[in-house]
N, C-alpha and C positions, 0 to 999 in steps of 0.2 A: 504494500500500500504506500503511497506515495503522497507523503505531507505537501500542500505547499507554501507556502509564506506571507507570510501577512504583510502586505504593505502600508505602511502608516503615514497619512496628510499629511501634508505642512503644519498642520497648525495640531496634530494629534503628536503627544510626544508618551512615550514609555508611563509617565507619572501623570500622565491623563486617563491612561487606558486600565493603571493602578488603582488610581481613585477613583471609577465604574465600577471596577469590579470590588472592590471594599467594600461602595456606598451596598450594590447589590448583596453583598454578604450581611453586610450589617442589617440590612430592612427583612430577611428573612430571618435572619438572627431573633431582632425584637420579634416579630411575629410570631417565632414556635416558643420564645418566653411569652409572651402573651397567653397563647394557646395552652400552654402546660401548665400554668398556673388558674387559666379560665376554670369560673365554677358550672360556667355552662355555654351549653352550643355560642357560639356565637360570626356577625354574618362579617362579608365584605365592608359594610358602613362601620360595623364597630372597628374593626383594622384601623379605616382610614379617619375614625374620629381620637382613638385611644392610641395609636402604634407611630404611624408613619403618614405623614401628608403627600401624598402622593396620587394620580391618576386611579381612582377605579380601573382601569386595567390592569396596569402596573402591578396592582395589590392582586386581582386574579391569576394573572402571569405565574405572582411568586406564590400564590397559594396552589397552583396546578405543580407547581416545578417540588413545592413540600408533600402533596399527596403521592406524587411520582416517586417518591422518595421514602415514602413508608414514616413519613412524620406527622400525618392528618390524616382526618378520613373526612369525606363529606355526607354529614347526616340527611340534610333534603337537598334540595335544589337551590336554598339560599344560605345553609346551616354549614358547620365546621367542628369540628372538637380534635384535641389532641389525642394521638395513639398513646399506647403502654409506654410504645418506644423513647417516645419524646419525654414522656412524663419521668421515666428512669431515668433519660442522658441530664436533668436538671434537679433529679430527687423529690419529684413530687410523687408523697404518698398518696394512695385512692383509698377511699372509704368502702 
């Protein structure tokens, strides 16, 4: 398989394309803290009123990229809660 190379803009430098992918770590970060601690379901709007101010998408994006991932499960069609998984990687005990 044959990689190829990323060519980077003029005006994109190494510690542009760093601080992207940071900021992207960090807002899925706060999110599965969010979710692990949550005492219940909770939707997209909570995210983007309590976590991270960010696009409605955006907040969808990283919550599909957490369920893919085996860190969420999605309860209905607007609902979220954290798995087992999540709730150990942070030491929250369940009742």
């Amino acid at each position: 398989m044959k990689y190829q190379s990323v060519k980077l803009t003029p005006c994109e430098s190494h510690n542009d394309i760093e601080s992207r992918s940071q900021t992207a770590f960090e807002k899925r970060m706060d999110m599965l803290v969010f979710a692990a601690y949550a005492t219940q379901e909770f939707t997209v709007k909570d995210i983007q009123n309590c976590v991270v101010d960010c696009q409605i998408m955006t907040i969808r994006r990283c919550l599909k990229d957490l369920i893919y991932c085996g860190y969420l499960i999605k309860t209905s069609i607007y609902t979220f809660k954290a798995t087992e998984k999540t709730k150990q990687l942070f030491g929250v005990t369940t009742a």
